[in-house]
C-alpha positions as CSV (number, residue, x, y, z in Angstrom):
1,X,-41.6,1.4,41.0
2,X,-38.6,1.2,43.0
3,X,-38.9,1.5,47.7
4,X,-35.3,1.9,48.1
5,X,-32.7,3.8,47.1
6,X,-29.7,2.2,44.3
7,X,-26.3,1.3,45.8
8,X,-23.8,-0.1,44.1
9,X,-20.0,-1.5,45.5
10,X,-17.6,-3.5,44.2
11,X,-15.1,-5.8,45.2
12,X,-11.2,-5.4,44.0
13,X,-11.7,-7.8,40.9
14,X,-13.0,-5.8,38.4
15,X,-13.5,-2.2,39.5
16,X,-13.5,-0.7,36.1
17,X,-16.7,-3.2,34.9
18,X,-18.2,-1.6,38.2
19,X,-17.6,1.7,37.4
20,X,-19.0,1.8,33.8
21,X,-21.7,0.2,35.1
22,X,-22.3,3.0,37.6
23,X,-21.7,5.7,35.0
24,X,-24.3,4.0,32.8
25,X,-26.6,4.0,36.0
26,X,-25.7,7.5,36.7
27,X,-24.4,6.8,40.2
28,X,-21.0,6.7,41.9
29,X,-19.6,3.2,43.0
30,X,-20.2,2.6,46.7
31,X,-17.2,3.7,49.0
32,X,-16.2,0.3,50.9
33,X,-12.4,-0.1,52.2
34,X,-10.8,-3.7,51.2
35,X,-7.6,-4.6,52.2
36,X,-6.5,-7.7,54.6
37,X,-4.9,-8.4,57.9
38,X,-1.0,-9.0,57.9
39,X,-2.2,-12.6,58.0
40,X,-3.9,-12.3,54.7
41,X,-7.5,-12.3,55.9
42,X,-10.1,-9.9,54.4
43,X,-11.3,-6.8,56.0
44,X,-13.9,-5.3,54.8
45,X,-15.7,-1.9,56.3
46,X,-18.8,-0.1,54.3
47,X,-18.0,3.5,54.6
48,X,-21.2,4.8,53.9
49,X,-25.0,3.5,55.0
50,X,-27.1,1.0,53.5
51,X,-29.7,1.0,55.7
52,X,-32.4,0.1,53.7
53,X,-30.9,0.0,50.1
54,X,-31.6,-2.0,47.4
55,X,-27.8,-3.0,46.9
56,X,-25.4,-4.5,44.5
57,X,-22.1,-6.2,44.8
58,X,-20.1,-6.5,41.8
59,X,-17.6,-9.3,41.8
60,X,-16.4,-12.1,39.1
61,X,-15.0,-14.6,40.7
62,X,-12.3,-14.7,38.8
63,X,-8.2,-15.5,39.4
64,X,-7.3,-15.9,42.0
65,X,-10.7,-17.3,42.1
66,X,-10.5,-18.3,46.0
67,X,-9.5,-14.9,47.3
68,X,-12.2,-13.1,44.9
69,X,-15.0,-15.5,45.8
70,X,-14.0,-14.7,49.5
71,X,-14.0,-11.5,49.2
72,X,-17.4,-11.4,47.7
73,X,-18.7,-13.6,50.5
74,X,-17.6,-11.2,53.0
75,X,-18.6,-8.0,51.5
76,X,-22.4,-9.6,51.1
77,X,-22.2,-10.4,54.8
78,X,-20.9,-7.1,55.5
79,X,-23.9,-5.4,53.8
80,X,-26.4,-7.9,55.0
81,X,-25.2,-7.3,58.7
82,X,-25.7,-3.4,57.8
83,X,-29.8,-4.1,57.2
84,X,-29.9,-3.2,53.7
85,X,-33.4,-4.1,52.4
86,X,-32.1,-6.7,49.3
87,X,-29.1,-7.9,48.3
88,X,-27.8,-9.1,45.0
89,X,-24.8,-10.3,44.0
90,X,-23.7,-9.4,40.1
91,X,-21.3,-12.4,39.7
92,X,-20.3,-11.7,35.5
93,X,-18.0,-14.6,35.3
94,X,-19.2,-17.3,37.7
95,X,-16.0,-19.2,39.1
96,X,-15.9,-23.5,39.6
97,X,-19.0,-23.4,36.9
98,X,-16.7,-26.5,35.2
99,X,-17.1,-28.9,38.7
100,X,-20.7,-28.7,38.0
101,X,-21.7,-32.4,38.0
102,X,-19.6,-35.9,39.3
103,X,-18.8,-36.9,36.1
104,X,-16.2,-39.6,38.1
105,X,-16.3,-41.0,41.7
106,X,-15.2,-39.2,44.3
107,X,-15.2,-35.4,43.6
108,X,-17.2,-32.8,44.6
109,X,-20.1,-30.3,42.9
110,X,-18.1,-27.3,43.8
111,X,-20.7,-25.2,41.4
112,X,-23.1,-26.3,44.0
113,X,-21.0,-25.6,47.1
114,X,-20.4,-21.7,45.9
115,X,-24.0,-21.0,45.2
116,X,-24.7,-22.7,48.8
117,X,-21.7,-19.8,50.1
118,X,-23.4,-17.3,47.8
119,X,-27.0,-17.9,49.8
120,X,-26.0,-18.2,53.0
121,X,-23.7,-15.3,53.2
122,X,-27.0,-13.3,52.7
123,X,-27.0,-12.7,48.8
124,X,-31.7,-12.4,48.1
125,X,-31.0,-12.8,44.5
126,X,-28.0,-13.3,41.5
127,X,-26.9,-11.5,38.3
128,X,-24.6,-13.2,36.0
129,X,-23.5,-13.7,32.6
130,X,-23.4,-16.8,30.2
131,X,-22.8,-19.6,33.1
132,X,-20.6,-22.7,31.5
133,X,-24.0,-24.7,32.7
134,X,-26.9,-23.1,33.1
135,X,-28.6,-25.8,35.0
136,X,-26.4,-24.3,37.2
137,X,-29.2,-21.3,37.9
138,X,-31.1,-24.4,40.1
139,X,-28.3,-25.2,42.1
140,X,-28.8,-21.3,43.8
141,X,-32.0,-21.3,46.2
142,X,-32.5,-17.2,45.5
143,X,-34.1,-15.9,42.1
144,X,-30.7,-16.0,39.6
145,X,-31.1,-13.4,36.2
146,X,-28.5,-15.1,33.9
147,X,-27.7,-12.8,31.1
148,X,-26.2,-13.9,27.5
149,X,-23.2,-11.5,25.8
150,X,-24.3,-13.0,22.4
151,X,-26.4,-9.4,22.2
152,X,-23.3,-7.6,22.3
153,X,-21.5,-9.4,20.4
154,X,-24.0,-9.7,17.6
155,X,-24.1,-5.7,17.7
156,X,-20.1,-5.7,17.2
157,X,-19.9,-8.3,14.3
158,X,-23.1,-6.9,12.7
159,X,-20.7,-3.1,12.6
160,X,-17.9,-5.4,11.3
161,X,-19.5,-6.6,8.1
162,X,-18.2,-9.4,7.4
163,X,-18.8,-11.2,4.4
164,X,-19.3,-14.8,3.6
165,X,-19.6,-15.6,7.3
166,X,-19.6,-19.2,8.7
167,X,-20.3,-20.1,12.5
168,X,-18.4,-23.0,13.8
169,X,-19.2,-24.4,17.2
170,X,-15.7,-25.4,18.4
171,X,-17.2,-28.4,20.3
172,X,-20.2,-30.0,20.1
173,X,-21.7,-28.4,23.5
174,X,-21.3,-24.9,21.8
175,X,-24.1,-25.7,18.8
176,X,-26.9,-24.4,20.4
177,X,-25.2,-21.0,20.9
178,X,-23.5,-20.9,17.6
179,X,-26.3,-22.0,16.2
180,X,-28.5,-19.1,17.8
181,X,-25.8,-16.5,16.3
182,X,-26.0,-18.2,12.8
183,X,-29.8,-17.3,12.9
184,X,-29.1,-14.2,13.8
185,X,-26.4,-13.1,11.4
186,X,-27.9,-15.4,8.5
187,X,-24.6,-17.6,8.1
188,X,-24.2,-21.4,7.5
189,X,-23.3,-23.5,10.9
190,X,-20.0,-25.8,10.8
191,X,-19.2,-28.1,14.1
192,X,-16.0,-29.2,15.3
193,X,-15.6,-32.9,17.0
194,X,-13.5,-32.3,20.3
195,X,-12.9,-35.1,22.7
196,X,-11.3,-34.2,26.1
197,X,-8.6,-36.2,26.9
198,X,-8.0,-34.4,30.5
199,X,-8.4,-31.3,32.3
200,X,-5.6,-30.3,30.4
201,X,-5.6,-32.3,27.1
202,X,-8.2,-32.0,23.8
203,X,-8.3,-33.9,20.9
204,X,-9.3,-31.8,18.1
205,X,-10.2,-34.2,14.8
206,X,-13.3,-33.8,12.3
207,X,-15.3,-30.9,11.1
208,X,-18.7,-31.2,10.2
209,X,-19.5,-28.4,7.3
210,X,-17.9,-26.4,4.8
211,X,-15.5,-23.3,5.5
212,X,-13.2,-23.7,2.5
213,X,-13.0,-20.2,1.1
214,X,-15.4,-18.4,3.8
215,X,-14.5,-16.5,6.6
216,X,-15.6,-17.8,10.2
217,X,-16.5,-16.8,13.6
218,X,-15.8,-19.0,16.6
219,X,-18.2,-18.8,19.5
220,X,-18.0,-20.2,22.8
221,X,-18.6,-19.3,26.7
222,X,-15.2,-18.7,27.8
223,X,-11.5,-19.0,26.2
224,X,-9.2,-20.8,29.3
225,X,-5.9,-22.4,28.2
226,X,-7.2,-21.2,24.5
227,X,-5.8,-24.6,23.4
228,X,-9.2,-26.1,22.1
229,X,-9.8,-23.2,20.3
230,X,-6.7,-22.8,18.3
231,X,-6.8,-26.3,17.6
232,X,-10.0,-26.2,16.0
233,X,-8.9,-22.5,14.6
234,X,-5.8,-25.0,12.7
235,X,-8.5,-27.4,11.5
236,X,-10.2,-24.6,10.1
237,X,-7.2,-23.3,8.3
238,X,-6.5,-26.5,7.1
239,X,-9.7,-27.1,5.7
240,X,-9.5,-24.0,3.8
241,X,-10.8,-21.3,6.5
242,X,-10.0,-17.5,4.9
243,X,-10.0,-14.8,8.3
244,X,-11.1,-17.1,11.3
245,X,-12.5,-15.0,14.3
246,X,-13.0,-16.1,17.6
247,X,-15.7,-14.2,20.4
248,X,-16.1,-15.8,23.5
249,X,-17.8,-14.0,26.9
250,X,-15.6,-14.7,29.6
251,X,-11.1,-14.5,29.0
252,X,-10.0,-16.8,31.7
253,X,-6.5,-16.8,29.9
254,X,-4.5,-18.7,31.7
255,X,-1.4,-20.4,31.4
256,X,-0.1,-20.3,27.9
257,X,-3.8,-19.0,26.5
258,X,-2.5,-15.4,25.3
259,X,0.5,-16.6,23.6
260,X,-1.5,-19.2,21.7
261,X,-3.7,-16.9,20.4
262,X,-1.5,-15.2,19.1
263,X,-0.7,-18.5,16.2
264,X,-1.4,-16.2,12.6
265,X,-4.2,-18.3,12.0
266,X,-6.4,-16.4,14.3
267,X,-7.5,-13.5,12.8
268,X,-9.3,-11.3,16.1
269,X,-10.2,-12.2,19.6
270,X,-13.6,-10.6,21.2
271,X,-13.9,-10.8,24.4
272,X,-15.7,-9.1,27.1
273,X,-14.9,-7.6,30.0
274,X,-16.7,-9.7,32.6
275,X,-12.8,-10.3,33.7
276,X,-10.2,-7.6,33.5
277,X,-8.0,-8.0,30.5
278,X,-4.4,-6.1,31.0
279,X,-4.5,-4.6,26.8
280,X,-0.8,-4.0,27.7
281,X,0.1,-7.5,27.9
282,X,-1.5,-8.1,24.2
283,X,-1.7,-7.2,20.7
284,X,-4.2,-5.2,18.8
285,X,-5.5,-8.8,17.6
286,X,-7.9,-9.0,21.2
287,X,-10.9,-6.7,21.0
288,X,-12.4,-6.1,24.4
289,X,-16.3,-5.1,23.9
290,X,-18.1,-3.9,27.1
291,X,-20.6,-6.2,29.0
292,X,-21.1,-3.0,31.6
293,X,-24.7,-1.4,29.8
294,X,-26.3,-4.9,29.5
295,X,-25.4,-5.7,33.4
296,X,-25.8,-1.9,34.2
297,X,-29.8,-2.3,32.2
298,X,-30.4,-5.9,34.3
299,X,-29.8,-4.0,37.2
300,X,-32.1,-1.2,36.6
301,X,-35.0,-3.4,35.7
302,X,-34.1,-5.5,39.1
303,X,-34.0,-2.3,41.4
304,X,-37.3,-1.2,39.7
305,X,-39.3,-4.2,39.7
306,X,-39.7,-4.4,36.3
307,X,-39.0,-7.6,33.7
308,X,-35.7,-8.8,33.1
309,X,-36.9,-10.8,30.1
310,X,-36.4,-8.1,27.2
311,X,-32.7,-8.3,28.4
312,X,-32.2,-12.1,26.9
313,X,-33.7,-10.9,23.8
314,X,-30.9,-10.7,21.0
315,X,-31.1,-8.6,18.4
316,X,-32.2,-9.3,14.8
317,X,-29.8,-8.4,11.4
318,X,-30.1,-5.1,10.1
């Protein structure tokens, strides 16, 4: 059983996630005022009480990732400095998750340094959804709930129906997740080699499996530049791919990532809507599926004590 009464606010990144959460909780968001200094420093001012409250900031830390992570920084002190009773900070799309290791000398664990931020601004615990790492949940020293979309997505391709299905991994650190929705939807599993050259550069060369003739889904965390992924889309192709569809959690889309998923050879684009997607900006080819009832269910079980578990569940093939 829940001691304290449900609040939810959010920051300016994604107000709409916020609010369907909120309707699926059967609240209203949290009235908070957000707007800056003529200097460009964040104000924020809670204009209601929280004294108390089990509360909820929701915030990806999306682009521009510096001035959303700040914000959510501020808005947990602000609520922290107003004695609510706990804290939690519903982070969907976790930002600097890449800089999560020094893979070279000389650069920092910025993964690390956020979740340090994250604690010490007064966050007690973290919701979030399919981190790039998850060994990233030990770099946080509060409890962390780290969701999977692959539930939702498994739902929406399941009401699709699509035949003669093939899961390809588009790199080799995707298998275990492609692998997991291959169970699920009872399809064969195809890998593709990638080798990054750079930060900005992929080398897309082999496939390992068979997709000549059979349609194929493309599953991966997050969809960035969108350059690996229509590479290995054109390998598919090549290799005699029919419809090729691509889901991945988290549309970063930067850069030249909307216009290059546009190439014919992609067939549909899921994402979710852990970051705001402008629909007006492209075709009917990207299909956004709600994340809001699986974060707006984590965060009922949270505020009432009860098991987060069930949530990772996905589930099975009708």
């Amino acid at each position: 059983m829940q001691d304290h009464e449900l609040k939810v606010f959010s920051g300016t990144a994604n107000p709409k996630l916020a609010e369907a959460i909120c309707n699926k909780l059967g609240i209203a968001v949290g009235n908070a005022l957000i707007d800056h200094f003529p200097d460009g420093e964040t104000n924020v001012r809670l204009e209601e009480d929280v004294r108390g409250r089990d509360v909820f900031v929701v915030q990806p830390t999306c682009h521009p990732v510096n001035e959303n992570l700040m914000e959510l920084l501020i808005l947990i002190d602000c609520i922290h400095r107003a004695s609510a009773a706990r804290i939690a900070a519903v982070i969907p799309y976790y930002g600097y998750a890449r800089m999560d290791r020094k893979d070279r000398s000389r650069v920092p664990i910025t993964a690390k340094l956020v979740a340090n931020l994250i604690s010490q601004a007064g966050a007690d615990r973290v919701l979030t959804v399919d981190l790039h790492a998850s060994q990233i949940q030990a770099f946080f020293d509060v409890p962390v709930d780290h969701l999977y979309a692959a539930p939702v997505f498994v739902n929406y391709f399941i009401k699709k129906g699509i035949e003669d299905l093939v899961l390809v991994a588009p790199d080799v650190g995707s298998v275990k997740i492609a692998s997991a929705y291959s169970d699920i939807l009872g399809a064969d599993l195809a890998v593709v080699d990638k080798r990054r050259v750079d930060g900005n550069t992929v080398e897309t060369g082999y496939l390992i499996g068979d997709v000549k003739g059979r349609n194929v889904l493309m599953v991966d965390d997050m969809i960035a530049t969108g350059g690996s992924v229509v590479k290995a889309a054109e390998l598919l192709k090549a290799k005699g791919a029919r419809d090729i569809f691509i889901a991945a959690t988290h549309g970063v889309l930067c850069g030249p990532a909307i216009e290059r998923l546009e190439n014919p050879v992609v067939s549909e684009v899921a994402l979710t809507d852990t970051i705001p997607v402008d629909c007006a900006s492209v075709s009917d080819k990207f299909k956004i599926v709600s994340i809001a009832p699986l974060l707006a269910e984590a965060i009922d079980h949270i505020h009432c004590n009860k098991s987060v578990s069930s949530l990772f569940a996905t589930p099975h093939r009708r």
